[in-house]
N, C-alpha and C positions, 0 to 999 in steps of 0.2 A: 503741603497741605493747604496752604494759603491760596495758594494759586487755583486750588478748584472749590476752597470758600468763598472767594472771592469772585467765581464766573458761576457759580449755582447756589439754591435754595435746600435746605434740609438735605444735607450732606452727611453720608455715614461712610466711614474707611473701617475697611475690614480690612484685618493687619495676619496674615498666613507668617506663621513664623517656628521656628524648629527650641527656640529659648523662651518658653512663656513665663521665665522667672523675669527676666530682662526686660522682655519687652513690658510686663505690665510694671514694672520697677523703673522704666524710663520715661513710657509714654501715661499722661495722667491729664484727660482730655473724656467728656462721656459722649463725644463722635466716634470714637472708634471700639470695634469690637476685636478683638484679639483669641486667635484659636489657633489651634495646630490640630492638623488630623496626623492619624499614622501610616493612610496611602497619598501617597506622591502624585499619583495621577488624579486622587479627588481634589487636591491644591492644583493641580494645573485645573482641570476642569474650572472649579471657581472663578481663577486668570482669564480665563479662556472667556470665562463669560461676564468678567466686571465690564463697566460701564467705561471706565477709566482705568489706570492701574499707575500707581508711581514705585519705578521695578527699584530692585537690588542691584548690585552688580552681580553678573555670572549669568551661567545660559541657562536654568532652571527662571531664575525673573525673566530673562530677555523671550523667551519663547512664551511666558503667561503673558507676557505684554504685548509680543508679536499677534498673540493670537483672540487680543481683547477685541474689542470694537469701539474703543474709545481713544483718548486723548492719553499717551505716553509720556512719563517725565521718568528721566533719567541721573544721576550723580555725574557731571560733567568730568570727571578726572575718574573715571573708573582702574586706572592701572599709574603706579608707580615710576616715574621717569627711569631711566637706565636698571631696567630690572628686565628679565626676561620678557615678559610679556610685555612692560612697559614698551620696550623696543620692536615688537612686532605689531602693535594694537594700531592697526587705520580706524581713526574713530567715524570718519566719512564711511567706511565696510560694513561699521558693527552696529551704527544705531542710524534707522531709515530716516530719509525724509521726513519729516512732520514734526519728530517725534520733540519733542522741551527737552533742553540739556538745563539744569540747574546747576550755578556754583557756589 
């Protein structure tokens, strides 16, 4: 979040999330608006059309983010060393050009 306070003016993060006890139980900031719908395609729509998006791991974030129009940040270590996935994940495959890996 820092990262796109810190390059714009009047900042708002909408937070799409499936736990809205958690999420408003962890994040406690009044930039962000936090909501869950109960269709999947209206959260992608949303993704689809933020300005920015700073994804999750997993391919429900990566295709809102793929199909933003903005500035992508990503969790640098999305998989587990010596774990299934861990061992098949090219992170050069999964996350494009451009896009900000955060660690």
């Amino acid at each position: 979040m820092k990262l796109f306070l810190d390059e714009y003016r009047n900042v708002t993060f909408l937070m799409l999330c499936t736990d809205l006890a958690w999420c408003k139980e962890k994040i406690h900031t009044t930039n962000v608006i936090i909501f869950s719908t109960p269709v999947p395609a209206v959260d992608m729509c949303i993704l689809s059309k933020s300005q920015h998006v700073i994804m999750t791991v997993g391919t429900f974030g990566w295709w809102g983010a793929f199909l933003s129009r903005g500035k992508v940040v990503y969790y640098a270590s999305p998989a587990t060393s010596n774990t299934t996935y861990g061992n098949v994940l090219v992170i050069e495959d999964f996350f494009p050009p451009g896009w900000i890996a955060l660690t």
